[in-house]
TIRO-2110 file (N, C-alpha, C; in Angstrom, 1 decimal):
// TIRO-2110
-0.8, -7.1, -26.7, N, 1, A
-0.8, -6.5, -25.4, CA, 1, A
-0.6, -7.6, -24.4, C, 1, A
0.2, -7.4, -23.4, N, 2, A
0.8, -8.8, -22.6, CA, 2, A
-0.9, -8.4, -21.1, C, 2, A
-0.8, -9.5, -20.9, N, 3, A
-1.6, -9.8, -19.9, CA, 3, A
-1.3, -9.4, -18.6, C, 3, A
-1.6, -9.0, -17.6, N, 4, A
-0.8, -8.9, -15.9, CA, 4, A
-1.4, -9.4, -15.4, C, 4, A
-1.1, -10.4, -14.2, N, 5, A
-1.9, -11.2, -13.6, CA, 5, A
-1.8, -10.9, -12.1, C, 5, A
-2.9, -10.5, -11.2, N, 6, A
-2.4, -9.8, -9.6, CA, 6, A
-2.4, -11.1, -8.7, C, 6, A
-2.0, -10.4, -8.2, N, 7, A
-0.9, -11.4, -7.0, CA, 7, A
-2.1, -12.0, -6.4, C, 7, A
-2.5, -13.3, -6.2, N, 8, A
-3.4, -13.9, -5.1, CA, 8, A
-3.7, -13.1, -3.8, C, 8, A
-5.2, -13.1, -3.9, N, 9, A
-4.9, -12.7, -2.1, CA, 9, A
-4.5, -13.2, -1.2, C, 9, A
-4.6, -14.4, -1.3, N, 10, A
-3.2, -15.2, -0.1, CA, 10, A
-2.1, -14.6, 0.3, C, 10, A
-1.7, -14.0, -1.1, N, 11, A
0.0, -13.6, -0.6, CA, 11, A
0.0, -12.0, 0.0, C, 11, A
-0.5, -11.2, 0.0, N, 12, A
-0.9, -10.3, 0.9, CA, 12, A
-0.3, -10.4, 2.0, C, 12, A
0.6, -9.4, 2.4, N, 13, A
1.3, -9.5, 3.2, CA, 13, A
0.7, -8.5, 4.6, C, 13, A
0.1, -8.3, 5.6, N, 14, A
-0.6, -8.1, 6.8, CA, 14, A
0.2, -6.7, 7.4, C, 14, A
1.6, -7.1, 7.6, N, 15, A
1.9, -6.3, 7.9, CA, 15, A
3.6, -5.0, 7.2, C, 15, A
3.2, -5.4, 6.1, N, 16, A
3.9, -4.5, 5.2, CA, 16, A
3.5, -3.9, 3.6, C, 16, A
4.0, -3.8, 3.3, N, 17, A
3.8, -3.3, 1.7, CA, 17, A
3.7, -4.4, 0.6, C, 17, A
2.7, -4.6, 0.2, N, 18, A
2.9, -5.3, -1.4, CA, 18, A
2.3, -4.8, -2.4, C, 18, A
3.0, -5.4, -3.5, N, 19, A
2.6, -5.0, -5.0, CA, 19, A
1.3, -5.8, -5.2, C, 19, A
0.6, -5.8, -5.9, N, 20, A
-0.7, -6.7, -5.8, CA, 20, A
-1.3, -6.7, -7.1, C, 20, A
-0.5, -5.7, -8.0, N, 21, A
-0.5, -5.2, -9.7, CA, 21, A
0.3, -4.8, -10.2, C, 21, A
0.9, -5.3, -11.5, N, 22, A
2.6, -4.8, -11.5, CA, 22, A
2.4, -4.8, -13.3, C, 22, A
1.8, -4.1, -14.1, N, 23, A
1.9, -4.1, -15.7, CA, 23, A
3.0, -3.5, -16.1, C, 23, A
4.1, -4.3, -17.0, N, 24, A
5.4, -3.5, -17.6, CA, 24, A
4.9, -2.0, -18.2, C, 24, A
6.5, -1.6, -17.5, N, 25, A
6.5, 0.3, -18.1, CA, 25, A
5.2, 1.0, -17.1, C, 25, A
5.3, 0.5, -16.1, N, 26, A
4.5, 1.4, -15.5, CA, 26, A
5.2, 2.5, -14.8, C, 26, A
4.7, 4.1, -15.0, N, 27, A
4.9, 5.1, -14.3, CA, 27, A
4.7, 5.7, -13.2, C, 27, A
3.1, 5.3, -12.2, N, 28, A
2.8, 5.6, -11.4, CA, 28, A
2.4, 4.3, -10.6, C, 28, A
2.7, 4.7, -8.8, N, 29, A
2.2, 4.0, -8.0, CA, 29, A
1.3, 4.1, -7.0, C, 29, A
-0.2, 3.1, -7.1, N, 30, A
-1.1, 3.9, -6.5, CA, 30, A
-1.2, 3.0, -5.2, C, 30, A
-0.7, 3.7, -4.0, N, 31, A
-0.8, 3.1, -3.2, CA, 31, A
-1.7, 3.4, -1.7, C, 31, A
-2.5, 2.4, -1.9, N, 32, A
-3.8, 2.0, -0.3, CA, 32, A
-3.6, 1.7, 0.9, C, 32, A
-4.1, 2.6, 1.5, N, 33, A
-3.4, 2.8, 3.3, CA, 33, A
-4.9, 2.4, 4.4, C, 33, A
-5.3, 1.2, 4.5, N, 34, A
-6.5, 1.0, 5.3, CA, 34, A
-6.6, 2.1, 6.9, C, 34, A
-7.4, 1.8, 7.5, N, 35, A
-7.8, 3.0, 8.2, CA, 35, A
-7.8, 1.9, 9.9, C, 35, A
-8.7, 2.5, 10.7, N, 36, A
-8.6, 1.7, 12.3, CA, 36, A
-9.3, -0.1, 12.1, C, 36, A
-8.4, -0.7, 12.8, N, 37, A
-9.3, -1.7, 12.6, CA, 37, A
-9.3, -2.7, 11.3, C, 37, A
-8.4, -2.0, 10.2, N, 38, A
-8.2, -2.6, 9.0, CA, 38, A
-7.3, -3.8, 8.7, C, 38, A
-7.4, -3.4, 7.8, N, 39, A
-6.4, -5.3, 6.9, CA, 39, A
-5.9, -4.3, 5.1, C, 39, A
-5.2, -4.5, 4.9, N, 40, A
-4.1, -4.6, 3.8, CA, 40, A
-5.6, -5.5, 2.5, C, 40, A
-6.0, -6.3, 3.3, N, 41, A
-6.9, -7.0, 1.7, CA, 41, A
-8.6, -6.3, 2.2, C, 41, A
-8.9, -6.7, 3.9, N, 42, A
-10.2, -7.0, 3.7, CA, 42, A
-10.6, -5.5, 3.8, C, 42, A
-9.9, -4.9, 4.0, N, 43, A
-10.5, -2.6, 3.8, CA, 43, A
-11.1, -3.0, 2.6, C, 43, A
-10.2, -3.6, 1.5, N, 44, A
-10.8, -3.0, 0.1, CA, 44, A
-11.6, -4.3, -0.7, C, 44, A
-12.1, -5.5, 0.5, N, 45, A
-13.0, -6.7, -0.8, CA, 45, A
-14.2, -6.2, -0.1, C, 45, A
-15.2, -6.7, -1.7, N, 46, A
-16.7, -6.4, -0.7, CA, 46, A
-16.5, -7.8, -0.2, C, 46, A
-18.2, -8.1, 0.3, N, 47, A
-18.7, -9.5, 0.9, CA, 47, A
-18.4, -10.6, -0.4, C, 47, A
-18.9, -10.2, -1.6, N, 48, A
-18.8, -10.8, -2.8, CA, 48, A
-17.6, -11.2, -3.6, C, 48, A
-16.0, -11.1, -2.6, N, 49, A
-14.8, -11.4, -2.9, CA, 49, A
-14.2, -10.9, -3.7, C, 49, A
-15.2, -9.6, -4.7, N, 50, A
-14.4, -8.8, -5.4, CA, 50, A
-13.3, -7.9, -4.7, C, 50, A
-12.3, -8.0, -4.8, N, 51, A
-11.0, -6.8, -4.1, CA, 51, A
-10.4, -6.0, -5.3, C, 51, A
-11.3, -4.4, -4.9, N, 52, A
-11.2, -3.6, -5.6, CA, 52, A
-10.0, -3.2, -6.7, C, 52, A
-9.1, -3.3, -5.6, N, 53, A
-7.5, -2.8, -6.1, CA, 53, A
-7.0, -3.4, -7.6, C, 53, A
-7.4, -4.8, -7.3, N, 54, A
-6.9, -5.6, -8.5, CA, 54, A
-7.9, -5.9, -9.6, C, 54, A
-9.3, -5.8, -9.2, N, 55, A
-10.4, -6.4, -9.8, CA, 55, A
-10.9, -5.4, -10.4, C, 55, A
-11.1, -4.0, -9.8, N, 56, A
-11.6, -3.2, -10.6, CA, 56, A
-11.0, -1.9, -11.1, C, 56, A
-9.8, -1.9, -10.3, N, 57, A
-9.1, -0.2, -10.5, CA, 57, A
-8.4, -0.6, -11.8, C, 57, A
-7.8, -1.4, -12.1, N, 58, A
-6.8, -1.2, -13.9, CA, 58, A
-7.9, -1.0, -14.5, C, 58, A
-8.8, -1.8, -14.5, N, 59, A
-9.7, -1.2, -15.4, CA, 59, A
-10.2, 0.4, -15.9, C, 59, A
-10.5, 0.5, -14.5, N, 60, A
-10.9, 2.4, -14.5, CA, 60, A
-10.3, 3.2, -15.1, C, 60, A
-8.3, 2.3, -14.7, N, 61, A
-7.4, 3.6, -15.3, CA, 61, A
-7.4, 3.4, -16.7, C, 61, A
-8.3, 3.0, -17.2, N, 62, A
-8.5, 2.6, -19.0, CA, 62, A
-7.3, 3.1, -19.7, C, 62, A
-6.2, 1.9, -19.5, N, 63, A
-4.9, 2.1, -19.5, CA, 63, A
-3.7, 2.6, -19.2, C, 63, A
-3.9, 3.5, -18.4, N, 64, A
-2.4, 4.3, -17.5, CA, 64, A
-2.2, 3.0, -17.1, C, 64, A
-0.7, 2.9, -16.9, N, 65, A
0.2, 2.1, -16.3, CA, 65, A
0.6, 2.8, -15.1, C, 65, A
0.0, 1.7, -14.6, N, 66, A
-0.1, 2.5, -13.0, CA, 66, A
-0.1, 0.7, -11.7, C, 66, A
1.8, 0.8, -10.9, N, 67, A
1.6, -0.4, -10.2, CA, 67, A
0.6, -0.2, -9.2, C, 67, A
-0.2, -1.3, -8.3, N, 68, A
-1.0, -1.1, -7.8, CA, 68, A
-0.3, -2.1, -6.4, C, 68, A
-0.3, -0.8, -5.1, N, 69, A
0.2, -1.1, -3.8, CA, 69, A
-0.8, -1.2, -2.8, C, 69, A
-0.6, -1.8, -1.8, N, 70, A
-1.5, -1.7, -0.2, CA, 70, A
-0.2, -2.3, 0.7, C, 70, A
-0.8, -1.1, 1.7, N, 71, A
0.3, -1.5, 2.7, CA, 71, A
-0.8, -2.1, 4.2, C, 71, A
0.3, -2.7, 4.8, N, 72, A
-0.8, -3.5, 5.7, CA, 72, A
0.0, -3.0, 7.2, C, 72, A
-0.7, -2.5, 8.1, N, 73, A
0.3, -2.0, 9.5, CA, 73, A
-1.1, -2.5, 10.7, C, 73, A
-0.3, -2.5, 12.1, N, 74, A
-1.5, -2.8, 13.1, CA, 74, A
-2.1, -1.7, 13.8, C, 74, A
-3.3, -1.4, 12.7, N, 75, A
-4.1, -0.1, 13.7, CA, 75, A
-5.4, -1.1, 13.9, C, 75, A
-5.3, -2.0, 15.1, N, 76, A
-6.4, -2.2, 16.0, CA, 76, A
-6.2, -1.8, 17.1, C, 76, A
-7.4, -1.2, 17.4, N, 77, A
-7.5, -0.2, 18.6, CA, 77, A
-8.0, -1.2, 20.0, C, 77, A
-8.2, -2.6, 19.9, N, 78, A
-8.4, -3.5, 20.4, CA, 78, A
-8.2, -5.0, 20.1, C, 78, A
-8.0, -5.9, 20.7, N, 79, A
-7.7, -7.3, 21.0, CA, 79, A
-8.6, -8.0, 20.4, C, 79, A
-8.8, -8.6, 19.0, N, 80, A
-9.5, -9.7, 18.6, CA, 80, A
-9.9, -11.2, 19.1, C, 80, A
-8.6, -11.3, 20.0, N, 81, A
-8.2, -12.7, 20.1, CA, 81, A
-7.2, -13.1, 19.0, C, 81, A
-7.2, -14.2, 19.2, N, 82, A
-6.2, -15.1, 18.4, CA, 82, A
-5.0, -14.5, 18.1, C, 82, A
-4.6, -14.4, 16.9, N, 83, A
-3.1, -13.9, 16.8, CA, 83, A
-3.0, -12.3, 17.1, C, 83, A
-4.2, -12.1, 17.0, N, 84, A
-4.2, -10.1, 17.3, CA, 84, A
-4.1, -9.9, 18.1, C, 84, A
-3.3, -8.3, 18.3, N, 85, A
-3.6, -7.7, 19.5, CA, 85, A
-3.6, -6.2, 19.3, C, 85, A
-4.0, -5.6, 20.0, N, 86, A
-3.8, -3.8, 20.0, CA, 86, A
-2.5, -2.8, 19.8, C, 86, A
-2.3, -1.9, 19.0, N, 87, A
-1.8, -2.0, 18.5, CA, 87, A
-0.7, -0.9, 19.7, C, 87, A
0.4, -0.9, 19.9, N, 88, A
0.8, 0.5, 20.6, CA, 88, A
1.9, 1.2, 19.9, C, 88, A
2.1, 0.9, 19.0, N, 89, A
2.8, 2.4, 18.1, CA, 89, A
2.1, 3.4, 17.6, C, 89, A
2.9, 4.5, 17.5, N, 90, A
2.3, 5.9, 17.2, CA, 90, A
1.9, 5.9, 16.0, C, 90, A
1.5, 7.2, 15.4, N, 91, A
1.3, 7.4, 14.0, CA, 91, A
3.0, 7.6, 13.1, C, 91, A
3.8, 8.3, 14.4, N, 92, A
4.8, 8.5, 13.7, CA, 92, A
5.8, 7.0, 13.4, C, 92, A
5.3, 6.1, 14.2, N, 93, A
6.4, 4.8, 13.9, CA, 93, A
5.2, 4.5, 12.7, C, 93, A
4.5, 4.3, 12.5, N, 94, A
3.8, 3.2, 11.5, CA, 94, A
4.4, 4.7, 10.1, C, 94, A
4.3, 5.5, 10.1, N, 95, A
4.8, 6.4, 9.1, CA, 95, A
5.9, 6.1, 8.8, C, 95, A
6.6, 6.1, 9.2, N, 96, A
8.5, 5.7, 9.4, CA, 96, A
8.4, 4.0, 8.4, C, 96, A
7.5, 3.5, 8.9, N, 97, A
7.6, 1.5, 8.7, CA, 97, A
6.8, 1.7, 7.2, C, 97, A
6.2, 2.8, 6.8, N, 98, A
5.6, 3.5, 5.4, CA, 98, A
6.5, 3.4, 5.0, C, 98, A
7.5, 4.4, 5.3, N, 99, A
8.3, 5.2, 3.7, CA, 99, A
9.3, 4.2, 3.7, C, 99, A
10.0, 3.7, 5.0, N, 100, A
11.2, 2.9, 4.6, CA, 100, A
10.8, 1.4, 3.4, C, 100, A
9.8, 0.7, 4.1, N, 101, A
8.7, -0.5, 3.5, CA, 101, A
8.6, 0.0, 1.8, C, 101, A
8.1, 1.4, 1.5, N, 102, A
7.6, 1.5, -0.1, CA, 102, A
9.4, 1.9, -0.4, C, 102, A
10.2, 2.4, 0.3, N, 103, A
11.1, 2.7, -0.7, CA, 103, A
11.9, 2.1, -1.1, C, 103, A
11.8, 0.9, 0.0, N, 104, A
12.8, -0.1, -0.4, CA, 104, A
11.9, -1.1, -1.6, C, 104, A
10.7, -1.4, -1.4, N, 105, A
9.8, -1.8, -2.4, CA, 105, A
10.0, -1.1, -4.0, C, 105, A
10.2, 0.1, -3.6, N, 106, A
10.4, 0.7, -5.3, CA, 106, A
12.0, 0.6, -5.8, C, 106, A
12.8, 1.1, -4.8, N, 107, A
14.2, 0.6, -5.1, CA, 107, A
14.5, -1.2, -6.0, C, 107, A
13.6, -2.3, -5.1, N, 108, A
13.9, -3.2, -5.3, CA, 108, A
13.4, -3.7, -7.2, C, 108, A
12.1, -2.5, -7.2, N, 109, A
11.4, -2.7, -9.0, CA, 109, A
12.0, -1.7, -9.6, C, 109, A
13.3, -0.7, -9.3, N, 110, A
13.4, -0.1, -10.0, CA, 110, A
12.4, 1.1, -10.8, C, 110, A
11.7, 1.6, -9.3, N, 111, A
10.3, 2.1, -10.1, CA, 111, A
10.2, 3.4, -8.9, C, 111, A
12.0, 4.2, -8.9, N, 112, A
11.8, 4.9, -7.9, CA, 112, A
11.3, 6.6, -8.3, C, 112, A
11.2, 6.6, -9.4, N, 113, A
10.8, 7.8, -10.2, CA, 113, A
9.4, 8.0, -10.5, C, 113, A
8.8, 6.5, -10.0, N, 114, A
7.3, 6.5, -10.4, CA, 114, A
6.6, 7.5, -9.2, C, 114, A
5.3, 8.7, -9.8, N, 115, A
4.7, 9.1, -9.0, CA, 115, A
3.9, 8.2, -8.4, C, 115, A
3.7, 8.6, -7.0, N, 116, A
2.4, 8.2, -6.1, CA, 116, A
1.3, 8.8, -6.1, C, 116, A
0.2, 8.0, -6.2, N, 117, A
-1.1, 8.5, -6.3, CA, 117, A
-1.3, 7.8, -4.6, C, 117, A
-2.2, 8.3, -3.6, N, 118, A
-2.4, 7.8, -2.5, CA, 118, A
-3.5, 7.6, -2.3, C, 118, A
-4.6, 6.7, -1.9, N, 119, A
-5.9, 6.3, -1.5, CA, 119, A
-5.8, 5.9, -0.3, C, 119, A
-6.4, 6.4, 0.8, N, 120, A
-6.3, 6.2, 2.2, CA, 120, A
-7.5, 6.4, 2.7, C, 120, A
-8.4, 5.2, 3.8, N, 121, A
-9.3, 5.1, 4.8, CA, 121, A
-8.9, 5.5, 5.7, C, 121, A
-9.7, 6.7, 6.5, N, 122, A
-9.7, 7.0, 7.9, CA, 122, A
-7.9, 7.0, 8.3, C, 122, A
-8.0, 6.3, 9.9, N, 123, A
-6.3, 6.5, 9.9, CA, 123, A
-5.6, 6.8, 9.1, C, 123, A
-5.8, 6.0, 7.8, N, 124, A
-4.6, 5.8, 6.8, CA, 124, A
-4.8, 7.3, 6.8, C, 124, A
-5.7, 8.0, 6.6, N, 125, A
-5.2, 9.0, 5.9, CA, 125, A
-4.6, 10.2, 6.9, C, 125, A
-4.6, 9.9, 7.9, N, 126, A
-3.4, 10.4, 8.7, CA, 126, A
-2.7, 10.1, 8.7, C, 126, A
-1.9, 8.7, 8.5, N, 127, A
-0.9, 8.2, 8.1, CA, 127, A
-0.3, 8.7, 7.2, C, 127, A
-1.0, 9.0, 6.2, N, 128, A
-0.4, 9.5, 4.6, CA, 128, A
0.1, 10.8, 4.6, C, 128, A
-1.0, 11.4, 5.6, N, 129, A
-0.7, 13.1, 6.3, CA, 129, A
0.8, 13.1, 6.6, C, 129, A
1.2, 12.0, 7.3, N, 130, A
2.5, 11.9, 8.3, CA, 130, A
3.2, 11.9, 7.3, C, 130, A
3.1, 10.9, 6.4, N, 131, A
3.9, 10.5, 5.8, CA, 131, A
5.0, 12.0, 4.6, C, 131, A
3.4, 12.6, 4.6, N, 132, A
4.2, 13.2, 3.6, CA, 132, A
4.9, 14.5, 4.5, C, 132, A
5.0, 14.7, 5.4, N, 133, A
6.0, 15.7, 6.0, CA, 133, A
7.2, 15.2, 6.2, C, 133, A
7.6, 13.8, 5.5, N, 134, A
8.7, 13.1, 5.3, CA, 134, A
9.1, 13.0, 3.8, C, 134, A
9.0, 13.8, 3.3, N, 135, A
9.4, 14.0, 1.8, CA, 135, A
10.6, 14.4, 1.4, C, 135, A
11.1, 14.9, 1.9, N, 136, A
12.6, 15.0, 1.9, CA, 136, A
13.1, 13.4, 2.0, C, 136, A
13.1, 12.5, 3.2, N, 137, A
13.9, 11.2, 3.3, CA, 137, A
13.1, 10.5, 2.4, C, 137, A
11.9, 10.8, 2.0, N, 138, A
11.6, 9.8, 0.9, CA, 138, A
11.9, 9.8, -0.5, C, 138, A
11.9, 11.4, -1.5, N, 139, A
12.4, 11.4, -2.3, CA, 139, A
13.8, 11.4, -2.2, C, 139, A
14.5, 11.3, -1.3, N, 140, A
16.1, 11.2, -1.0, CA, 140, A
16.9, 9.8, -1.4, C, 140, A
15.7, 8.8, -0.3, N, 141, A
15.7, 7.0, -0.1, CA, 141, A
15.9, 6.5, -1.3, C, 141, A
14.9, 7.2, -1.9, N, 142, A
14.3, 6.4, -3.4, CA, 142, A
15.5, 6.6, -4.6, C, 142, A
16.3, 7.3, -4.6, N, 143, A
17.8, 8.0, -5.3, CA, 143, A
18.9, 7.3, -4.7, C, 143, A
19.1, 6.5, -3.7, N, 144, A
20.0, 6.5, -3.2, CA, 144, A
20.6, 5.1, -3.5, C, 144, A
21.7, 4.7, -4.4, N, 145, A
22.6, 3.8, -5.1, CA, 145, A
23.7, 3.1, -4.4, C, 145, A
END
């Protein structure tokens, strides 16, 4: 059985889509949509640096081949400081920056047949709501040669 090794959390990408779990011949992709206020890594680590996605979900799926996604977008609803700021796009642009972001991500692994499984916090999961009244351009995207 080959090993898969997840992506560091360094490379987590903030404001887009990454793979973060990738085992050959995988059929499904389960992809994490953090909620207001969120992060792409820190929605899903506890205090204890375990980050679920990668640490404990292959496990669970006691072997389905299943890639493992999080998408990272700016829903702060306020100014941190420092590099942050609030966020002013709609639900409908961060939905739109969803499907184009995963389909070009699956187009690129060739993994455009794979179902999605979806896990979403809060916003996300209005997001995901949005998302999927775009099903037409997304199973469309994902076919397109």
């Amino acid at each position: 059985m080959q090993s898969v090794v997840p992506l560091p959390h360094s490379q987590i990408k903030r404001f887009e889509v990454t793979c973060v779990y990738s085992p050959p011949g995988a059929k499904v992709d389960v992809v994490l949509v953090h909620g207001l206020n969120g992060h792409p890594e820190k929605t899903w680590a506890a205090k204890n640096g375990v980050f679920w996605p990668t640490d404990l979900l292959p496990a669970s799926l006691k072997g389905a081949k299943a890639r493992i996604l999080v998408y990272g977008y700016n829903a702060d609803v306020y100014a941190f400081g420092g590099d942050r700021s609030a966020s002013s796009d709609m639900i409908h642009q961060h939905a739109q920056t969803l499907v184009s972001g995963l389909s070009l991500e699956r187009q690129s692994e060739d993994c455009g047949e794979n179902a999605i499984i979806w896990i979403a916090h809060s916003l996300g999961g209005i997001l995901v709501k949005r998302v999927s009244t775009s099903v037409y351009f997304f199973t469309t995207s994902d076919r397109m040669e």
